[in-house]
C-alpha positions as CSV (number, residue, x, y, z in Angstrom):
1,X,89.6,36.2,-3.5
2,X,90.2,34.0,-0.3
3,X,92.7,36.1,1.5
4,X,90.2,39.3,0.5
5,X,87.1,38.0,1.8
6,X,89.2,36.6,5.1
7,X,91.0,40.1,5.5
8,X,86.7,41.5,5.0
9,X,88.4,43.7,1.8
10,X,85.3,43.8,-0.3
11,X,86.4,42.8,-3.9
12,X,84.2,41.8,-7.7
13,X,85.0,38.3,-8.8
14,X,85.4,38.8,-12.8
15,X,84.6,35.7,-14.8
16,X,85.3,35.2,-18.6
17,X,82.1,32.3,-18.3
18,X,78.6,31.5,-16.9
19,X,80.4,30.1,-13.9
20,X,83.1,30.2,-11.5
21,X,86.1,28.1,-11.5
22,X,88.1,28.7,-14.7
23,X,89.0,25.5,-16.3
24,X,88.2,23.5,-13.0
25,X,84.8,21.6,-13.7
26,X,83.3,18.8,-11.9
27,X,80.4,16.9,-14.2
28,X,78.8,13.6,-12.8
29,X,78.1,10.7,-16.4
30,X,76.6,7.4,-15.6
31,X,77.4,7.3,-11.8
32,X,80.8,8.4,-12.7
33,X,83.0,11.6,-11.8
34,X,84.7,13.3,-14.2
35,X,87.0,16.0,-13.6
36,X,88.2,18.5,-16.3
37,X,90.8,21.1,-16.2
38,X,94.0,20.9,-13.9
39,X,94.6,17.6,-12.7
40,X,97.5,18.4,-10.3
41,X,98.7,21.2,-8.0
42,X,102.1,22.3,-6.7
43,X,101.7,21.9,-3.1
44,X,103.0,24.5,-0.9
45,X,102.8,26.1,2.1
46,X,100.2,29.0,1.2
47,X,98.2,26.4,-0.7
48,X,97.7,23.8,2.1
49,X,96.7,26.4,4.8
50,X,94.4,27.5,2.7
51,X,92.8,24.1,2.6
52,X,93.0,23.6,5.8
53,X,91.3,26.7,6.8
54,X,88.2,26.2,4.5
55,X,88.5,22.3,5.7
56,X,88.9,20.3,2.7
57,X,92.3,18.3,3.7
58,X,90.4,15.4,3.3
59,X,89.8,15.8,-0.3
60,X,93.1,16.0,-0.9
61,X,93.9,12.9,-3.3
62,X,97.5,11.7,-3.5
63,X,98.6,10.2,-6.9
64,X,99.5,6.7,-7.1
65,X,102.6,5.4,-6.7
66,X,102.9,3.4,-9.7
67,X,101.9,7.8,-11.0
68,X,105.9,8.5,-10.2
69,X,107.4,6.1,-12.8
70,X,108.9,7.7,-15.9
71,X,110.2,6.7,-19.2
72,X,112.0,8.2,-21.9
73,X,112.0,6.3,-25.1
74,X,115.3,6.3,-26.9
75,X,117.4,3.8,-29.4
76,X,114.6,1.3,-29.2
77,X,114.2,1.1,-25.6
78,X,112.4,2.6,-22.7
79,X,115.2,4.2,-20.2
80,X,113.4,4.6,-16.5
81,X,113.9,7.9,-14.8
82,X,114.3,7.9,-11.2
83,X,114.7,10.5,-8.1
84,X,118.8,10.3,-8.3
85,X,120.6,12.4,-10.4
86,X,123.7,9.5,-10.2
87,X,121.3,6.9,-11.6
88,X,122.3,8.7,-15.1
89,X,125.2,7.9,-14.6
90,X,124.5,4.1,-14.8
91,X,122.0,4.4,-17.8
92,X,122.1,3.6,-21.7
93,X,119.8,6.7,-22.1
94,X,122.6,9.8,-22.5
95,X,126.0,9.0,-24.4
96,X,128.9,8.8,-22.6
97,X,129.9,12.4,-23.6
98,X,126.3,14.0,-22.5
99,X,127.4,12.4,-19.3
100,X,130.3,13.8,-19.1
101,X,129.1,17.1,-20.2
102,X,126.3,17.0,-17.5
103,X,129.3,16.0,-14.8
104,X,130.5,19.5,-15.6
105,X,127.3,21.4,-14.9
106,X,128.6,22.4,-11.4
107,X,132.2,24.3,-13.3
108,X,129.8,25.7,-16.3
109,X,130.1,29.7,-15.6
110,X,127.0,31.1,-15.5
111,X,126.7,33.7,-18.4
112,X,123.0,34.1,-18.8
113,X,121.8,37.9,-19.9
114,X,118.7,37.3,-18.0
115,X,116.5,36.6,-21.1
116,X,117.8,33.0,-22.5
117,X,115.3,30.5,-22.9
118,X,114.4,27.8,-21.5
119,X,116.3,25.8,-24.1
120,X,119.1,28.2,-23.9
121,X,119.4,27.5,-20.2
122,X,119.3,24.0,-20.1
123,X,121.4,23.8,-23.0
124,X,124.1,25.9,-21.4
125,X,123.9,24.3,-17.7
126,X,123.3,20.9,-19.1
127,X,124.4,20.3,-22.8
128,X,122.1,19.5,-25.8
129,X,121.7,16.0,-25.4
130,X,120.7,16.5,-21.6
131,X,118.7,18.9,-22.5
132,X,116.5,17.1,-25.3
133,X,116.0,14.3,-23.8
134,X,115.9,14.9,-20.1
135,X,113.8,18.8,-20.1
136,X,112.7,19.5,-23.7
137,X,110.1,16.3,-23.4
138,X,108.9,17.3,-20.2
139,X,109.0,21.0,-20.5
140,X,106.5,20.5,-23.4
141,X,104.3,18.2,-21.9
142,X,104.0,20.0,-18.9
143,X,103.6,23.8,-20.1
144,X,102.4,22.5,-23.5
145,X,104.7,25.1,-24.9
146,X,107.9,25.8,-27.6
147,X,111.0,25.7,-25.2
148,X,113.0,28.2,-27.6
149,X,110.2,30.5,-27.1
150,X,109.6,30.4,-23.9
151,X,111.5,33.1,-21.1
152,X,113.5,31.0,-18.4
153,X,112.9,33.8,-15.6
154,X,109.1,33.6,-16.3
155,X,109.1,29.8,-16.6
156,X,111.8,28.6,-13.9
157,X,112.3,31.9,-11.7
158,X,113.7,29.4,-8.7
159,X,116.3,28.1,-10.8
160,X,117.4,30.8,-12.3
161,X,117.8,32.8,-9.1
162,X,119.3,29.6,-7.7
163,X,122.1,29.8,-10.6
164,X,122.5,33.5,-9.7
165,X,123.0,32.5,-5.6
166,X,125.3,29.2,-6.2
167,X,126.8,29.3,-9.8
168,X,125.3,25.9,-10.5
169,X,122.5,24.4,-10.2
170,X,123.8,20.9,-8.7
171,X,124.9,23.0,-6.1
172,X,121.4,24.6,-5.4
173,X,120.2,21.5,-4.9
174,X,122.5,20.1,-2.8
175,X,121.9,23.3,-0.6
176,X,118.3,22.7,-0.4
């Protein structure tokens, strides 16, 4: 609706309720904000111009830092996740095996019919050990959803293409 009212493309705004906004909802309780619905966007380059053009980059709130911090919970201990693929290597959280499986993701041929799963994928690129306790957790939290049931190229487009283009997805990432 932005880019056809900017563009002056008359268009009908179709809402399911009384108001606009979806699940976005702003109520005010006792002095306090409360904000319901999505809680977080993707940020990208189409999203920030348009904030910028209607003038709202200073509502932009940036989590915490402390927000960035994740745990997975496995043989009676909480395993910290960080931003380095290596610091696997290092940690109690995968068996020595899974490790060396997910060392082999860059050499695993990439077979995929087009319509695996998102459990199929991961599985395949990353081993099932990887896979349910570094995606499956996450993957459900996040889309709220079955990962056996759901279509990688509808989920994850971007990594799929990416296996397509460099045969691994280690090596996608490194070319990013």
């Amino acid at each position: 609706a932005f880019y056809l009212h900017k563009k002056g493309i008359p268009f009908v705004l179709l809402e399911k309720e009384e108001r606009s906004g979806g699940a976005l909802k702003s109520d005010k309780q006792s002095g306090y904000s409360l904000e319901r619905g999505a809680n977080t966007v993707a940020m990208n380059a189409e999203l920030l111009e348009m904030i910028q053009e209607l003038g709202l980059e200073e509502e932009i709130e940036k989590p915490f830092e402390s927000s960035h911090k994740r745990y997975i919970y496995r043989n009676a201990g909480l395993h910290a996740l960080t931003q380095s693929p290596l610091s696997l290597f290092k940690s109690s959280l995968l068996s020595r095996s899974a490790i060396w499986r997910l060392a082999k993701e860059p050499f695993v041929s990439s077979k995929s019919d087009g319509h695996e799963s998102v459990a199929e994928f991961f599985s395949r690129r990353l081993g099932n050990e990887a896979y349910e306790f570094l995606v499956a957790a996450g993957l459900q939290g996040i889309y709220a959803g079955i990962p056996e049931e759901m279509h990688m190229k509808s989920v994850m487009p971007a990594l799929v293409q990416m296996e397509e283009e460099k045969g691994s997805l280690l090596k996608g990432l490194i070319a990013r």
